[in-house]
C-alpha positions as CSV (number, residue, x, y, z in Angstrom):
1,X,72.5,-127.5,-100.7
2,X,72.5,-123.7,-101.6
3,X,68.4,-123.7,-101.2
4,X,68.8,-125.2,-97.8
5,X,71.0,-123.4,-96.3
6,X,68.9,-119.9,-98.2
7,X,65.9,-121.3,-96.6
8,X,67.6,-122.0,-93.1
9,X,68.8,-118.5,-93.4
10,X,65.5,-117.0,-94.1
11,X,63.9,-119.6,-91.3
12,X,65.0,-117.2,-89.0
13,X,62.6,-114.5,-89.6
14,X,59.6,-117.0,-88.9
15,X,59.9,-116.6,-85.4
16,X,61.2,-112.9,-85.4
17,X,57.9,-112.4,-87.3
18,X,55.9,-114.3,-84.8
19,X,57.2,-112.5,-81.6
20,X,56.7,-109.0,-82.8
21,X,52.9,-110.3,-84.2
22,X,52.0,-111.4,-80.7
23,X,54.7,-109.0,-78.6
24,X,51.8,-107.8,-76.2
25,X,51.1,-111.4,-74.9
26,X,54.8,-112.0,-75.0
27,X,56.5,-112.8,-71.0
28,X,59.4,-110.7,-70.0
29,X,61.8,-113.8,-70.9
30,X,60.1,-114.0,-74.1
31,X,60.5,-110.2,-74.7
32,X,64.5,-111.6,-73.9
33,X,64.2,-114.0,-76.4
34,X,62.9,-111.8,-79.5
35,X,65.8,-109.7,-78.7
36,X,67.9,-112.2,-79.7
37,X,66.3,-112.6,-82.9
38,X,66.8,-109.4,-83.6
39,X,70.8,-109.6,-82.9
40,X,70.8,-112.7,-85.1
41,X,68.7,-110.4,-88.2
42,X,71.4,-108.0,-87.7
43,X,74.3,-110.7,-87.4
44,X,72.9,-112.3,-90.8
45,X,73.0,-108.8,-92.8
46,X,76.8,-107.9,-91.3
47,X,77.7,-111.6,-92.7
48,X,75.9,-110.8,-96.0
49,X,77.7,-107.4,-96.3
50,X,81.0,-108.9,-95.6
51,X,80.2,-111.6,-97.7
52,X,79.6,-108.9,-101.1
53,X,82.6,-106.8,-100.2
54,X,84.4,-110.1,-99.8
55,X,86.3,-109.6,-96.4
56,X,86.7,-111.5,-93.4
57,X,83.4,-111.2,-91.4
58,X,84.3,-114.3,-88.8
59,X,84.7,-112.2,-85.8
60,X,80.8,-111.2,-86.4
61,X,80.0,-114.6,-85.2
62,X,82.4,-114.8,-82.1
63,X,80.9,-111.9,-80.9
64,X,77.3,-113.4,-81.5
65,X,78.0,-116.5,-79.8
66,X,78.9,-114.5,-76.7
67,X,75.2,-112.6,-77.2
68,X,73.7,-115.8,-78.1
69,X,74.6,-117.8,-75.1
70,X,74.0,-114.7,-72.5
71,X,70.3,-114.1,-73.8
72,X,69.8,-117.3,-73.8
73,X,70.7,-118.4,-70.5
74,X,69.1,-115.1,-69.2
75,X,65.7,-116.8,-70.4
76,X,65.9,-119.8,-69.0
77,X,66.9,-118.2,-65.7
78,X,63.6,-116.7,-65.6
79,X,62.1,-119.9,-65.8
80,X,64.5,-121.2,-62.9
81,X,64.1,-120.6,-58.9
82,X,66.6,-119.7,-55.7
83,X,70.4,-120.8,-56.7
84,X,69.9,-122.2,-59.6
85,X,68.4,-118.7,-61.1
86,X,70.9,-117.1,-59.4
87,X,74.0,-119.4,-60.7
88,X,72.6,-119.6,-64.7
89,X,73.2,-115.6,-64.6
90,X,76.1,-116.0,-62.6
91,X,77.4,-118.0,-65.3
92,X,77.1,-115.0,-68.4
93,X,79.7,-113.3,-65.9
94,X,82.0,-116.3,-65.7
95,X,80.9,-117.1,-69.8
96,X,82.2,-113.9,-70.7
97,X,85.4,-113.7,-68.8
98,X,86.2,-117.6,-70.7
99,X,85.2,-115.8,-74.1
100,X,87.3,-112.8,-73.7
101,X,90.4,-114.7,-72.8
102,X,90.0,-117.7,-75.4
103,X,89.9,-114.7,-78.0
104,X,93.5,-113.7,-76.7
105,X,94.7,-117.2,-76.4
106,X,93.1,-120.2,-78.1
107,X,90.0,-118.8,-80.5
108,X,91.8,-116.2,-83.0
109,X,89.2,-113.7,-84.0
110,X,89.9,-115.2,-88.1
111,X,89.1,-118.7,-87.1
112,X,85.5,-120.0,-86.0
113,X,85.4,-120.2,-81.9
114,X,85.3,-123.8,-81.7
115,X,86.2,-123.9,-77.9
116,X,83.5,-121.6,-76.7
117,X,81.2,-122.6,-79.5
118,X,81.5,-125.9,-77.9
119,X,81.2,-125.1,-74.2
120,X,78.2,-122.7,-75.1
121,X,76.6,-126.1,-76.4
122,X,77.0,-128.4,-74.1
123,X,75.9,-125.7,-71.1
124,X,72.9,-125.0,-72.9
125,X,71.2,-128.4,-74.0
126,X,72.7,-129.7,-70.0
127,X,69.7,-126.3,-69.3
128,X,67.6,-127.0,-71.5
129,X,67.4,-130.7,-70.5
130,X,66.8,-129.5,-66.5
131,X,64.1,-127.6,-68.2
132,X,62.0,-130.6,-69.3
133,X,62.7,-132.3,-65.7
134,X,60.9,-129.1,-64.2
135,X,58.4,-129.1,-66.6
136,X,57.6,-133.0,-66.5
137,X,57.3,-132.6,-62.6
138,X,55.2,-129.9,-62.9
139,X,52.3,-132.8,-64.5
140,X,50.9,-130.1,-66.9
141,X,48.1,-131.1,-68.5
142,X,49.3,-129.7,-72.1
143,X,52.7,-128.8,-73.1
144,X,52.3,-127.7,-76.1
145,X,50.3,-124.5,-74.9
146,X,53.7,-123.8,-72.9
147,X,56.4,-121.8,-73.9
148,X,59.2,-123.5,-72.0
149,X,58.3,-126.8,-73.9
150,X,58.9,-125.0,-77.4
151,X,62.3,-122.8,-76.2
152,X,63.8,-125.9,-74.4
153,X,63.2,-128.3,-77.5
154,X,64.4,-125.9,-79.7
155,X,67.4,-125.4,-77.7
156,X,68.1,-129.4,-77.0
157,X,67.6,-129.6,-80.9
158,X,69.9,-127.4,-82.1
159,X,72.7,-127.4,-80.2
160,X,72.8,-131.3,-79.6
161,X,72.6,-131.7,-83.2
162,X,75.7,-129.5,-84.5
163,X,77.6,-130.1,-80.9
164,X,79.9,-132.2,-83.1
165,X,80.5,-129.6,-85.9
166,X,81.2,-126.6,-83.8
167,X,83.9,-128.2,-82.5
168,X,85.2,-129.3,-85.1
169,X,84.1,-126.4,-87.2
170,X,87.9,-125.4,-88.0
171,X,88.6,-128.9,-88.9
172,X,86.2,-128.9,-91.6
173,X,87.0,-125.3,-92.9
174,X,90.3,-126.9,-93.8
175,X,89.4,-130.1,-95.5
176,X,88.0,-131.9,-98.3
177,X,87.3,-134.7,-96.5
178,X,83.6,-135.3,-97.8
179,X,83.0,-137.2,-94.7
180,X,83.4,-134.1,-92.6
181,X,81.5,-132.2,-95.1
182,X,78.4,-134.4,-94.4
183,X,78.4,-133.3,-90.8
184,X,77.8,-129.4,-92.1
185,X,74.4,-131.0,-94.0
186,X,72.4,-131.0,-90.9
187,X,73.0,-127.7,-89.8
188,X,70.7,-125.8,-92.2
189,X,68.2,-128.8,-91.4
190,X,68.0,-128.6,-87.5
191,X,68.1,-124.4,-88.1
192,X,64.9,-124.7,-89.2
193,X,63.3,-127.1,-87.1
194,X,64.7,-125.2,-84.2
195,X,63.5,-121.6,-85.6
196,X,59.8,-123.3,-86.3
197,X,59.9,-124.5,-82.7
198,X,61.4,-120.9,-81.1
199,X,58.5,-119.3,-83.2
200,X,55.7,-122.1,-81.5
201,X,57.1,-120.5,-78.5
202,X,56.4,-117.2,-79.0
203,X,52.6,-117.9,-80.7
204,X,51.5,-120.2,-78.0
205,X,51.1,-117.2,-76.0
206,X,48.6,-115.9,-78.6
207,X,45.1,-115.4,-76.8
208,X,43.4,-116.6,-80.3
209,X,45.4,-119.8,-79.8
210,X,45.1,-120.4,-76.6
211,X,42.0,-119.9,-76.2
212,X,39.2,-123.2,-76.2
């Protein structure tokens, strides 16, 4: 369990990697999207200082699921026309406002923000999801030279995969329950597969891949 979750951690890199490689040929959403990889380097090395100096570093994350789920939705509004553009950055307004008072509220800044957590999940894979619909009625011949394919899967993967264990993520903090334990195993698992898929959407824009 401790090499999966080292390799899910270091997973992340793969597409960081990729999108600086090809950064030229990278879209503006794209550009967006490497961004976030770079908060989420950063994110990882805060954790892993907190971790050695053995303080609370939980409040790291809150403020990275507030990042996370505002790039995010930023990049798929690029990919989005008239209102629906418009209402998808409408919502990293409305997002934050929730975020900002759950943390005075509901979501202590020592616990794991299982509420917004949550709501960032299911808002994200319901995007992702109207995503594939454009992109299915768009009859492209090839959708694995297509950037949106790679994003939204990794996306729908990810967050409709560990939807369960964010919110219940304090539960399982608490308890030995091994069942609930179990649920934690397929995070580092879908990390990965998602990171592998963000970092096919960053090299499909690769002229040398693309290309014939």
């Amino acid at each position: 369990m401790d090499i999966l979750n080292i390799l899910s951690m270091f997973s992340s890199i793969i597409p960081l990697i990729a999108g600086i490689v090809v950064y030229r040929c990278l879209t503006k959403p794209l550009k967006i999207l490497l961004i976030l990889f770079v908060v989420g380097a950063v994110v990882e090395l805060i954790g892993y200082y907190f971790l050695i100096k053995q303080t609370q570093s939980v409040w790291v994350f809150h403020v990275y699921t507030l990042l996370e789920f505002s790039l995010l939705v930023l990049v798929f509004s690029y990919w989005q026309k008239g209102r629906i553009r418009k209402w998808l950055r409408f919502s990293i307004g409305v997002f934050f406002l929730m975020w900002l008072a759950a943390k005075f509220s509901i979501e202590g800044v020592d616990e794991w923000d299982s509420y917004t957590g949550t709501f960032e999940g299911v808002f994200l894979i319901a995007v992702s999801a109207g995503t594939f619909f454009n992109l299915i009625g768009e009859n492209l011949e090839s959708l694995l030279y297509d950037s949106r394919f790679w994003v939204a899967s990794a996306v729908l993967i990810y967050f409709s995969g560990t939807l369960l264990t964010f919110a219940l993520s304090n539960t399982i903090a608490g308890s030995a329950d091994y069942n609930l334990f179990k649920l934690t195993l397929f995070h580092p698992i879908l990390n990965i597969i998602s990171n592998l898929c963000y970092a096919g959407g960053f090299l499909c824009k690769s002229p040398r891949l693309t290309s014939g």
